[in-house]
N, C-alpha and C positions, 0 to 999 in steps of 0.2 A: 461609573461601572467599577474604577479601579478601586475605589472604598471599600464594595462590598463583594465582590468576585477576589478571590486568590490565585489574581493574574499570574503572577510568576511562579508560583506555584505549581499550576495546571502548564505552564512552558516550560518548567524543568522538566517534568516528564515526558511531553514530548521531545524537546531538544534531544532526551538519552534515546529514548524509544528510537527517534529517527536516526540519531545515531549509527545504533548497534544495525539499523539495516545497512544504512550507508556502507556498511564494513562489508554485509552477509550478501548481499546484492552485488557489488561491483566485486569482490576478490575470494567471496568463497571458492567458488568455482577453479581461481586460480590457487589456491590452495589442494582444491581436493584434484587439480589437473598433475601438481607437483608431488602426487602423492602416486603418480603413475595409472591414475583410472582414467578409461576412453570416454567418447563426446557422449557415448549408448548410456553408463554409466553415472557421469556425474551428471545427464539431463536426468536420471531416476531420481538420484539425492538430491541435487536441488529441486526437483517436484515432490519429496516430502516433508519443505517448507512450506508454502500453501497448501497442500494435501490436506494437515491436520487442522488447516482454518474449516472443512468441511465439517466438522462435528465439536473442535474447542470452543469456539464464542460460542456456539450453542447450549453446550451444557453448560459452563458458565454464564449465557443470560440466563439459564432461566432458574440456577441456582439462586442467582443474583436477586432475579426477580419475583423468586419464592421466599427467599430469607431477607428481603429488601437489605441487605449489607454490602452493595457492588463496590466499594472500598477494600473491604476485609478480604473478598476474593480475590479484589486485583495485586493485593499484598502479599498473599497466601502464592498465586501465582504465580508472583515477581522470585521469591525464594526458591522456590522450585525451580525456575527456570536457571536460576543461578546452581545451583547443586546439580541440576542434571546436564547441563553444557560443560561443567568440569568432565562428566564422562568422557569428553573429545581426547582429554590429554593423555587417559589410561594406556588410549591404543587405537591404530590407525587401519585396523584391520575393516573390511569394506561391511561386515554383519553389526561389527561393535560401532561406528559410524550411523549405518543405518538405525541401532537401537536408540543410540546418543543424539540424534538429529532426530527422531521423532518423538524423544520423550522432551527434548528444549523448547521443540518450534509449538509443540501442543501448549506448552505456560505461557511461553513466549506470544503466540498470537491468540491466548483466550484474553490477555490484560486491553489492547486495545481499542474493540467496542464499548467494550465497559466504560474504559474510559472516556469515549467517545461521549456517552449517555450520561458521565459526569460532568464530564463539560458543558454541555448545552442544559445539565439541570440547574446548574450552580451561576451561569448566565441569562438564565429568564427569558424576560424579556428583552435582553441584548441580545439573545441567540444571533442575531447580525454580524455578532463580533469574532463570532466563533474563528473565523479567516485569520485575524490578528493573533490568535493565540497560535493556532494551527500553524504558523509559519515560523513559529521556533522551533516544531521539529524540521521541516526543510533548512533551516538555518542548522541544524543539528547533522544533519546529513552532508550537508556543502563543507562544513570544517573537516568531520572524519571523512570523508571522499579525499579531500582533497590531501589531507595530513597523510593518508594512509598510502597516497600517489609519492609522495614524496620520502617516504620513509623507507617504501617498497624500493625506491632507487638504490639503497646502501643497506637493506637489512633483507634475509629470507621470507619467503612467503609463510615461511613456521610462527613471522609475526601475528598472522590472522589471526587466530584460535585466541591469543592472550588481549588481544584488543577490545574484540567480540565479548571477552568474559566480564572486563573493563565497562564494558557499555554496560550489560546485562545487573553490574552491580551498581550502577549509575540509576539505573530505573528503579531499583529494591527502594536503595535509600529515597529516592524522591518518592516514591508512590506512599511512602507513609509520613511524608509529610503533606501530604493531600487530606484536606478535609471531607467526611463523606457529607452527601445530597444526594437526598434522595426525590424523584418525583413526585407529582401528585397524580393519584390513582384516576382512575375517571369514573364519573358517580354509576355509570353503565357501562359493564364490563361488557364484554363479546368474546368470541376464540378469537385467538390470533387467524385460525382460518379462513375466517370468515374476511379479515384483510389479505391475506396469500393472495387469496383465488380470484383477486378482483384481477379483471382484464390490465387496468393500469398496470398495476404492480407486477403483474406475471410477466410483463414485453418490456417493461421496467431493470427486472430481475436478469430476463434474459439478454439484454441490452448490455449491462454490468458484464454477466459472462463472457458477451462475444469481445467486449471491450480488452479485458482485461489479460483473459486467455490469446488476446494480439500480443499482448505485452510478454508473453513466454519468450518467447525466441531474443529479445533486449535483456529480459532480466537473466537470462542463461545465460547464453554466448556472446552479447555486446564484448565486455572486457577482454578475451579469449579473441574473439573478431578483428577488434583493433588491435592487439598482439601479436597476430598472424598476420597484418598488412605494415609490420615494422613501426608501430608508435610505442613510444615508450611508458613507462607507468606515472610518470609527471602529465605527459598531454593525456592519458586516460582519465585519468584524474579529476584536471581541466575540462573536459567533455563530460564528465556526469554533474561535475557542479555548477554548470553552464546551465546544464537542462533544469536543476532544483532553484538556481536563480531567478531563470526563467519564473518558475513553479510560486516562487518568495514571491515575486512581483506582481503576479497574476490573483494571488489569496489577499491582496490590496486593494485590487478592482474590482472584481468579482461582487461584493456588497452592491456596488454600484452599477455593473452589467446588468446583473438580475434582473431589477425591476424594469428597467430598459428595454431588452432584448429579450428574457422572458427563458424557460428553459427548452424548450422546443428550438429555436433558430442557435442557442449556445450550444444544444446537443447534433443538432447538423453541423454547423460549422465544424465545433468537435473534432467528428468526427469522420468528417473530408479530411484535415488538417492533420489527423491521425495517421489515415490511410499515406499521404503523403507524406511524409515521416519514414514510415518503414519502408518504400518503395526509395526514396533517396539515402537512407542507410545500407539496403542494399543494393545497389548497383551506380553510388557514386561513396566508396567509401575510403579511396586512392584520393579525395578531395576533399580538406580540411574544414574549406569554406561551408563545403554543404552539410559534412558533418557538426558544425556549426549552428546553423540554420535547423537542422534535422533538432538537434538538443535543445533550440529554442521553440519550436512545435511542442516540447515538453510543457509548457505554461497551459495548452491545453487541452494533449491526451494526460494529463494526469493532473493539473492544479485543477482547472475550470470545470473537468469530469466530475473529481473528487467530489467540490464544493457541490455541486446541484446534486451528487448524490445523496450526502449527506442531508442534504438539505428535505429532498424528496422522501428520504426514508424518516426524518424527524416530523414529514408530516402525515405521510401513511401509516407509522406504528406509535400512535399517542400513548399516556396513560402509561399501564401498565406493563406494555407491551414494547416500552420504549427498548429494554434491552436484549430481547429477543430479535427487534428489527433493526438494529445495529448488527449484532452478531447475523442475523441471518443475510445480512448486505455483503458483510467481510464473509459468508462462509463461501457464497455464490459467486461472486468475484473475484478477491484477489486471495479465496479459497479453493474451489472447483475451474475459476478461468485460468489463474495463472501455472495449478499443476495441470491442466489437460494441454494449455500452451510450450510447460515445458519441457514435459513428457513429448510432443508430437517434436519440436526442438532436437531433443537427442536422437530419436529416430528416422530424423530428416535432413541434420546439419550434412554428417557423412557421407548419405551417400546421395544429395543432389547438391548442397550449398547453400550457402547463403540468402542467394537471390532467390533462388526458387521458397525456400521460409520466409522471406518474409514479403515475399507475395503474398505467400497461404495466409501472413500475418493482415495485410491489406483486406482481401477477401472477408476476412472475419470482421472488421470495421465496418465495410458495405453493406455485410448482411445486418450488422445493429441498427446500420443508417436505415434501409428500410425499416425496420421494427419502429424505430422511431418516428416514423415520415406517418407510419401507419396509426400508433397508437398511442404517440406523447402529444397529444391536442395542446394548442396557445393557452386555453382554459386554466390548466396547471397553474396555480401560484404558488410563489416559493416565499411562504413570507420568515424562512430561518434567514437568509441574507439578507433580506431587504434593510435597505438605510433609510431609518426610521429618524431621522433628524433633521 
């Protein structure tokens, strides 16, 4: 495989990609908190990060997938998002913020399915492998998580913004050194609609959202949460790169679950494993150990999710369609579920707490687990990971 895929290559880009969230996920927040705006507030701005995945992969697949050059967009992109994240440094005022955050995270999160749909084209028939590359961006996230924990100890949070931009130019430059591949078409085209509206895919689709929009109330107020119970930004730190460890570990086995256990019993497990997660985040968060524990359940509300997501959607949207069903996975997810998670987050932190979010965070796992009890049959094969040697 290493011959002819440009392994390292397609892991620079992720390494940055995961990066720049690493920074945007655990300390924006704590940036936009030191800028004086309430929980109402920075739960809005940080929901229009995922907000703009509603409608960026989108037009960009299918740009993509009409000019067949998902390369040149993701490059075109990459710039963009760098030129328009510098707007952060003009001015701090909460209108110019909101223009500056919606015109970055729209470049920002169109490059990644695309990517996505390069990856798996440029690996074939190793799409198996996909896990091994995938875990350079988690490995890109564990260094800035943890750098950014330790720097925060002796420098202002004004460091965020210049880090952030750091990454953002980390992706430009790698993404053109990515060769493009492109698909093969399939000899009988169809609408994409006509994949949408299959039953699978709709309990599928909505399974991603209630997943993912759990995930609100973590990707918003974790950092802030544990700052309010006296930890400091070195063990913050430790604790997200705990759970992407996890995450690294888990994109190693995963190839080999698959065929085993199948995605039906990995998406229950899942997502019990989920639910109990955020129910021991909130109401044992005075105890280290369980926060511990809690960030090692990350291997499989987010590695093991991931994987059989991708996997699932590389095999519902074949052909032509390949990059429209990437984009449309990321717009539904960790598009639509994660801003409607952190939207209800700032609306909920103040005036009940903690516990009470991320119950409601709990609740939303349960109702996927039914969806999936009901309509992800053993039948499903998942032959993107399967370990074919």
């Amino acid at each position: 495989m290493a011959k002819r895929v440009p392994y390292w290559k397609l892991s620079g880009f992720y390494f940055f990609y995961f990066a720049s969230l690493g920074v945007l996920i655990p300390y924006w927040s704590l940036y936009l908190k030191s800028l004086g705006f309430n929980s109402l507030t920075i739960g809005s701005l940080i929901a229009i990060l995922p907000a703009t995945k509603l409608f960026a992969p989108y037009i960009c697949g299918w740009l993509a997938d009409m000019i067949r050059r998902p390369m040149l967009i993701i490059r075109v992109s990459s710039v963009f998002a760098v030129l328009s994240f510098s707007l952060v440094f003009v001015s701090q005022q909460l209108w110019w913020l909101c223009i500056a955050m919606l015109l970055f995270s729209f470049f920002w999160n169109a490059m990644l399915p695309q990517f996505e749909a390069i990856t798996l084209n440029h690996l074939g028939d190793d799409s198996h492998h996909y896990s091994m590359i995938r875990m350079w961006g988690s490995l890109g996230f564990i260094v800035i998580v943890v750098l950014m924990g330790e720097l925060l100890q002796h420098y202002e949070t004004s460091l965020v913004p210049l880090v952030v931009l750091l990454m953002f130019c980390g992706i430009s430059l790698s993404s053109f050194n990515v060769p493009e591949k492109l698909n093969v078409p399939h000899a009988h085209y169809a609408p994409i609609w006509d994949v949408i509206r299959q039953p699978k895919v709709i309990a599928f689709l909505a399974v991603s959202f209630l997943m993912l929009c759990s995930h609100g109330p973590y990707y918003t107020f974790y950092t802030i949460y544990l700052q309010e119970h006296a930890y400091d930004s070195h063990v913050i730190g430790v604790l997200w790169a705990v759970g992407v460890l996890a995450e690294v570990i888990i994109f190693l086995l995963v190839p080999r679950l698959l065929p085993v256990f199948g995605a039906r019993k990995l998406l229950i497990v899942t997502l019990l494993i989920t639910t109990m997660r955020w129910l021991i985040i909130g109401y044992f968060v005075s105890d280290l150990s369980m926060l511990f524990l809690a960030q090692l359940f990350h291997a499989f509300s987010f590695g093991v999710f991931h994987a059989v997501g991708i996997s699932l959607v590389h095999q519902y949207f074949t052909g032509s369609h390949q990059g429209r069903g990437q984009a449309l996975y990321s717009s539904i997810s960790y598009g639509a579920g994660v801003a409607a998670g952190s939207l209800v987050s700032g609306l909920v932190w103040d005036r009940w707490g903690a516990g009470v979010l991320f119950v409601l965070a709990s609740c939303c796992t349960m109702i996927a687990l039914a969806i999936v009890w009901k309509f992800i049959r053993p039948s499903v094969e998942m032959p993107l990971l399967r370990d074919r040697n």
